[in-house]
N, C-alpha and C positions, 0 to 999 in steps of 0.2 A: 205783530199780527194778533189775533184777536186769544189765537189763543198761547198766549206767550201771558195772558195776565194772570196777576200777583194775589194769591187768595186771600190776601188781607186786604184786598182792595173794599171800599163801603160803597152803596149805593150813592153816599151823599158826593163820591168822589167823583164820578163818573159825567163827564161832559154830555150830555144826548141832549140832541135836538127835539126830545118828545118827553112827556111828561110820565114818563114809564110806569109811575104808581096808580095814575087815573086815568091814562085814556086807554082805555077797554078796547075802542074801534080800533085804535094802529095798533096796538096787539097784531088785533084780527088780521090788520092790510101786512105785516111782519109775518103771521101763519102760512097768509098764504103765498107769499113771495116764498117761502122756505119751500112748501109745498111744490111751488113750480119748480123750482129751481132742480128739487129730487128730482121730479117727472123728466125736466129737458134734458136732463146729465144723468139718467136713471145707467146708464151704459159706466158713468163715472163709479158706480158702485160696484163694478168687478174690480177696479183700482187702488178706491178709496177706502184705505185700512178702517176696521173696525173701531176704531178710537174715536175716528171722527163721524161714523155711522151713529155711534154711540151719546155723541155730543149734540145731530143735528136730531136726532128723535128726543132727546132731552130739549132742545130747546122749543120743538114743535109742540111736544106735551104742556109746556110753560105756557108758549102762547096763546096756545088753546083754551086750558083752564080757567085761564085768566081771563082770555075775550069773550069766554061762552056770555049767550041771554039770559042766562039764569045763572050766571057763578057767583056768588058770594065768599069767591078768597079773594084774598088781598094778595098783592106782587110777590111778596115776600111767602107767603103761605101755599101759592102756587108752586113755587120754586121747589119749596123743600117735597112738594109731593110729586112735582116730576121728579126729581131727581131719585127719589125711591122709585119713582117706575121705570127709572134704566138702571136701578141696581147700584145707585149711588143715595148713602140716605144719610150722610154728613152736610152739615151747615152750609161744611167749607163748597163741597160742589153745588148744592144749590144758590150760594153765591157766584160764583162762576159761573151757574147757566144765565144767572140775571144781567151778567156782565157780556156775555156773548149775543145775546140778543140785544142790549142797547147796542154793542159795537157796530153788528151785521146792520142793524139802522143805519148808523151812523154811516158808516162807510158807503152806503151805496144799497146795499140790498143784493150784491150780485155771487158769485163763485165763490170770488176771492177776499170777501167778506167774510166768508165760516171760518171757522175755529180750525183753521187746517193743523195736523201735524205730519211728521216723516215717520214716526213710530209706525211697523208692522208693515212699512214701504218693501223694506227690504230682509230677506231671510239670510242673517248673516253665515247658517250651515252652508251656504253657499260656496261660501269662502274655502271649504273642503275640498271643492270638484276639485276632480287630480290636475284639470287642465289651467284651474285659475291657482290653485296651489304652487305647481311647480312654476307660473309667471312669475309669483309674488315670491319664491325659491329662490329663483334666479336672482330676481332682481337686489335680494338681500347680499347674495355670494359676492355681485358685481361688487356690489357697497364694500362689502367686510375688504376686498381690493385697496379699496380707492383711500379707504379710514380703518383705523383701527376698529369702531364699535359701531354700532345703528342705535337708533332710539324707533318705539313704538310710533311716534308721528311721523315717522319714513314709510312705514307702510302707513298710515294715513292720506299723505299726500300721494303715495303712488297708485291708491287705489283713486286718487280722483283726479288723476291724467285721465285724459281722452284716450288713451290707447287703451288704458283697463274700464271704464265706462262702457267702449264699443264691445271689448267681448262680454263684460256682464249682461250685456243685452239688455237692462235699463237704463228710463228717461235719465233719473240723475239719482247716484248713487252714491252717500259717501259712508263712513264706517266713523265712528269714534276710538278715543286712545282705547277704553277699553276693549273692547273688540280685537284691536289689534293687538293688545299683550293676550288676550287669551288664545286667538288664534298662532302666537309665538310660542307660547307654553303648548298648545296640542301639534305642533310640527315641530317639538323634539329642540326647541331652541331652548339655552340657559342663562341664567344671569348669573353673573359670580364671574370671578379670576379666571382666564382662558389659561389652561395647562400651555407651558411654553415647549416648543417642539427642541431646539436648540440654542445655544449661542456662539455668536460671532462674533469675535474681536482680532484682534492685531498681533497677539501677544506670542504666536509661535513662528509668525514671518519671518523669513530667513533674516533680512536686516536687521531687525530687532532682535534677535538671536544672537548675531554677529556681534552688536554693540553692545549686547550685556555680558557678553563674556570678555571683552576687552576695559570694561569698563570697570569689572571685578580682579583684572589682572595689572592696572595699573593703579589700584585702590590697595591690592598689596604691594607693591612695587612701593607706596607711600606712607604703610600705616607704622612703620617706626621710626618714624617721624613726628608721631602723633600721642598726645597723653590720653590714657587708659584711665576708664574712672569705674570703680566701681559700683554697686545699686544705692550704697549711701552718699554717691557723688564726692565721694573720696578719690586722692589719686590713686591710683593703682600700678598703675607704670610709668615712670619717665622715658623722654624719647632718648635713642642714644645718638646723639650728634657728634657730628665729626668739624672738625676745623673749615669756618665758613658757612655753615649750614642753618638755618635757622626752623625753629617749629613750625608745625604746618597745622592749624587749627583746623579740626572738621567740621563745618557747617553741614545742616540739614534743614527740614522743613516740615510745617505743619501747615496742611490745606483743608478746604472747605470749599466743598463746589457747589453754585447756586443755579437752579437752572432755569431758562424763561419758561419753559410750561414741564407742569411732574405731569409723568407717565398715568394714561387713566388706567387704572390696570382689572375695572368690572365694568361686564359689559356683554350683550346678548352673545351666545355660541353657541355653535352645535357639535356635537357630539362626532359627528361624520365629517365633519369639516377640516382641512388637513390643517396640519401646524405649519405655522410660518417661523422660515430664523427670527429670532428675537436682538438687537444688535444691545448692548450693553449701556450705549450710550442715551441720553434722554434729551437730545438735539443739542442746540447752543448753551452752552454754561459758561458763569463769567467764575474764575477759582480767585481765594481769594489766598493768600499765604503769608504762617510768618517764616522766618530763617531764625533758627537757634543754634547755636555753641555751648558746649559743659563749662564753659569758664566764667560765661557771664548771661548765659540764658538770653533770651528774646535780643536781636539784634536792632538797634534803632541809633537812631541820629539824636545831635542835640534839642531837638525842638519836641521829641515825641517819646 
């Protein structure tokens, strides 16, 4: 769109079917196309934000100056004096009006020609009413359910459903990220580590109870059996054996657990929002382990 151009744009860049620096008359026939267009859509001026009120009287002052009977500016010298008489008196926008007027040429002459923007379409206080608040409420609580965290383009997208369109009661309304992180920061929402409410694991179930206690009663039932070593990996105690019996070496383990996804643990919350159990574990993990013994450390085979 026309007005989406890039202010380092140069006049020499500009594709126009008219010869923009000389011909004075289609100025004039460009004036007044602009002029009609006000007059027939003069009703579009309750709609149409100030921005581009602002743009099409800039570029109407352009055309004018330039096509008057008696003007002696040049396209460029025009420019910069419309654009001080809508309160813009930088280079860079009276290049921009020169650019909006050859496009509105170009294109056709009509509506959809102008330099449209969305800026001042919509009042994003809006976003406050209690009634569109507590939608946009809801619809985050549903989320925090469904996933751990929301990101600011959640309400993004959810503000441009059809279902939140029809109550905002505009043609088309959408909101950017930022908007939506400010609207998260003024309804009390935080970003940072969610305080964990509790945790839940396996560890006092009665089985698991049952087998550690039998597990520590048949470990003594076996440990003199077993050589004592003390912190400089000295022996400490011999086992005492009896006729037929042989040592029982103690093996153990050294683990390392890798998991397919680590826990996000920041992420929008709210203060009033209840805690959820926290489970300990961080989904599928593959463990990887060695086995060791005091006599010979790390246990392997001959190839490793």
């Amino acid at each position: 769109m026309p007005g989406l151009a890039m202010a380092s744009l140069k006049d020499e860049d500009m594709d126009s079917s008219w010869d923009f620096k000389k011909d004075r008359g289609r100025a004039a026939e460009v004036a007044k196309e602009l002029n009609e267009i006000v007059k027939a859509r003069h009703r579009k001026w309750e709609i149409t934000n100030l921005w581009v009120q602002n743009r099409i009287s800039g570029m109407l002052a352009l055309c004018r100056l330039f096509s008057s009977p008696n003007s002696k500016f040049s396209w460029t010298k025009a420019s910069k004096i419309a654009a001080e008489a809508v309160g813009h008196g930088s280079p860079t926008y009276a290049r921009k009006l020169r650019h909006w007027v050859v496009e509105f040429e170009r294109q056709g002459m009509d509506y959809t020609s102008l330099p449209l923007t969305q800026h001042g379409r919509f009042d994003t206080r809006r976003l406050m009413d209690e009634d569109l608040s507590t939608k946009i409420h809801e619809f985050l609580l549903k989320l925090c359910k469904e996933q751990p965290f929301f990101k600011a383009e959640d309400i993004v997208n959810f503000i441009a459903t059809p279902e939140m369109q029809l109550a905002m009661g505009t043609k088309v309304t959408f909101i950017c990220k930022k908007t939506a992180q400010r609207w998260i920061k003024k309804m009390g929402w935080r970003y940072g580590s969610m305080p964990n409410g509790m945790y839940v694991d396996g560890h006092e179930r009665e089985d698991v109870v049952a087998y550690r206690l039998w597990f520590l009663a048949e470990y003594e039932k076996l440990e003199w059996r077993m050589r004592r070593y003390d912190r400089d990996g000295k022996i400490h105690t011999l086992p005492d054996l009896q006729e037929g019996e042989r040592v029982i070496r103690e093996v153990t383990h050294d683990e390392s657990t890798f998991y397919v996804n680590d826990r996000q643990k920041q992420g929008y919350w709210h203060p009033e929002e209840a805690r959820k159990p926290v489970r300990k574990d961080e989904g599928v993990s593959v463990m990887v382990a060695d086995f060791l013994t005091p006599e010979i450390g790390r246990l392997k085979d001959n190839y490793r």
